[in-house]
C-alpha positions, 0 to 999 in steps of 0.5 A: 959207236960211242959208250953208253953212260946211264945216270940217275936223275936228281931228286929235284931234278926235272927230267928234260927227254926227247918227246919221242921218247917221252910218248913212248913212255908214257904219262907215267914216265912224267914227273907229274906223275911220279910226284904224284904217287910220292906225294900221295904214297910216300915212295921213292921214285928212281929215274934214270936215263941214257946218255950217248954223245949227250944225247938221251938215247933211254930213259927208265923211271922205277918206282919202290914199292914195300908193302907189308902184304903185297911185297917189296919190289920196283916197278915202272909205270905205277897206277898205270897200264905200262910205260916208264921205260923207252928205248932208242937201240937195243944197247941202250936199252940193256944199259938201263936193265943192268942199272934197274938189275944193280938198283934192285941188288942194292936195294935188296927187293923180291923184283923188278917188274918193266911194263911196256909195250912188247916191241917183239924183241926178247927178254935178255938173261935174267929177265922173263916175260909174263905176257899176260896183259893187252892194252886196246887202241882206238883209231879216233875219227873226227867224227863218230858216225865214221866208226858206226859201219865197223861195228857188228849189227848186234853192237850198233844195236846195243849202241842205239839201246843205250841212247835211248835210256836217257843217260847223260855225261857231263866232262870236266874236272875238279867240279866233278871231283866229289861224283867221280869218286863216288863213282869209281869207289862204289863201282870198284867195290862191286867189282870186290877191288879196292880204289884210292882215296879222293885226295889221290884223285884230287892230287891226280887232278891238281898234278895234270892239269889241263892234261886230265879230264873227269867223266861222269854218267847219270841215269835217267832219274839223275842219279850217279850211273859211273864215272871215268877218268881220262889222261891226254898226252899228245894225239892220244887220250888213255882211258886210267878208269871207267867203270859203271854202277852194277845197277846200270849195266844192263841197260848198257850204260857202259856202251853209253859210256864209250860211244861218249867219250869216243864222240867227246875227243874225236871231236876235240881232235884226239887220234887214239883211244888207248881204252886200257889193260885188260887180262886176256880172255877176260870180260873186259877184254871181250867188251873192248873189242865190240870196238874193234880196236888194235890189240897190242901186247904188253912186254911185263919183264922180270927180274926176280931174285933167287928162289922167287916165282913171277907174282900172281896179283891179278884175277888168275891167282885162285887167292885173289879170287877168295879176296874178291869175294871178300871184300864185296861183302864188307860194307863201304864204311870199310873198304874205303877206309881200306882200299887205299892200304890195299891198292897202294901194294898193287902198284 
């Protein structure tokens, strides 16, 4: 078997990968995307892959975080669930560790965190897995009803419930630009965690293209009632956002929501719904599988430098829970203004 050789890409280099490769990292592995957290955040984007008898056999795209609160370190698959990293053998992908361990060591940061999907295998010496994240596969048929059987009785309840509201979707893109941040900026406030500026979606948008599509929900008096932004490569559509106003909630606009979007692109031909990392045991994780979707473990390696614990910058940590109920009491003029210096750190 020939050698291993790991390069990194140039700059202005365009990353030509194999598709199977490509899909398994994701859209976060695209240049598209990387340009779009550069331009938008001023960080640096590495991108390396790994080469045998000139054939791409891993690719790895690590992008430098240094925020002045929340820490200095490289991470695949910012502003995303997972993805950035993908591997044909376990050799090559060991070659791309010992470049992320040699890249982080270079640059002097706190660590290095690989999020992607946990293939059962286990982390190799230094590395250490915090498997705390899932993300939920959907199985899209072409028609909704399909899926209508699977649910409980309870949930083709709350389906019906909300079909009845008078809720209305409208899909689209930058001519729902203005509503979707609305949307998210206010939903996330409520929810006490910053959201990005307009201009991140408007790049986001601009970035993607036909790849990207916005979603937004009105009640039944047309007022704004949530929004959502979805993401398409290949077969599969990745719910990035989709929140719903607190006021809309109990009438289950968020049911409302998702029957939408599941209708919307099995229609349109998707297989899968990935609907997005939640936290285990959390809320959110116990509305997603009212879907009864697949559950998949996501593999979060670190490598971190001596002297250092695995950050906690997730709902679990006690302080971040002080600083959720923080910020839900300052008003929107302030954390609008402040969410993107936030939000940046939380890559």
């Amino acid at each position: 078997m020939s050698e291993i050789l790991v390069r990194e890409l140039a700059r202005d280099e365009t990353a030509v990968w194999p598709e199977a490769l490509r899909l398994s990292a994701t859209f976060t592995a695209l240049d598209s995307w990387s340009n779009l957290v550069k331009q938008t955040y001023g960080y640096e984007i590495h991108r390396f892959e790994a080469m045998q008898n000139d054939d791409v056999v891993g690719i790895l795209v690590l992008t430098h975080v240094n925020h002045p609160i929340l820490g200095n370190y490289l991470t695949t698959a910012p502003f995303g669930s997972y993805g950035g990293f993908a591997y044909s053998s376990i050799v090559s992908r060991d070659a791309l560790l010992q470049k992320a361990n040699g890249l982080a060591e270079e640059l002097g940061i706190e660590y290095v965190v690989l999020r992607f999907v946990d293939d059962g295998s286990r982390p190799p010496v230094p590395w250490k897995q915090h498997p705390i994240y899932c993300t939920y596969l959907l199985d899209l048929p072409n028609y909704a009803e399909e899926l209508w059987e699977s649910f409980s009785s309870q949930y083709r309840n709350h389906i019906r419930k909300s079909l009845k509201k008078g809720f209305s979707i409208k899909f689209g893109h930058l001519e729902l630009l203005n509503e979707v941040y609305e949307g998210l900026a206010r939903s996330m406030h409520e929810l006490g965690s910053p959201y990005h500026s307009k201009a991140y979606l408007y790049r986001m948008a601009e970035s993607l293209g036909d790849a990207l599509e916005f979603a937004v929900v009105h009640g039944p008096l047309g007022e704004l009632a949530g929004a959502g932004v979805f993401i398409f490569q290949g077969k599969v559509v990745t719910n990035l956002h989709a929140n719903i106003l607190r006021k809309f909630r109990p009438d289950y606009a968020g049911d409302f929501l998702y029957w939408s979007v599941i209708t919307h692109y099995g229609e349109r031909g998707f297989s899968t719904l990935d609907m997005g990392r939640s936290l285990i045991g959390s809320g959110n994780e116990v509305f997603k599988m009212k879907w009864r979707p697949r559950k998949e473990m996501l593999a979060y390696w670190y490598a971190l430098r001596e002297g250092t614990n695995i950050p906690e910058l997730n709902q679990k940590n006690p302080k971040f829970q002080i600083a959720i109920w923080l910020w839900k009491l300052l008003p929107d003029i302030i954390t609008r203004r402040m969410g993107p210096f936030f939000i940046k750190g939380l890559a």
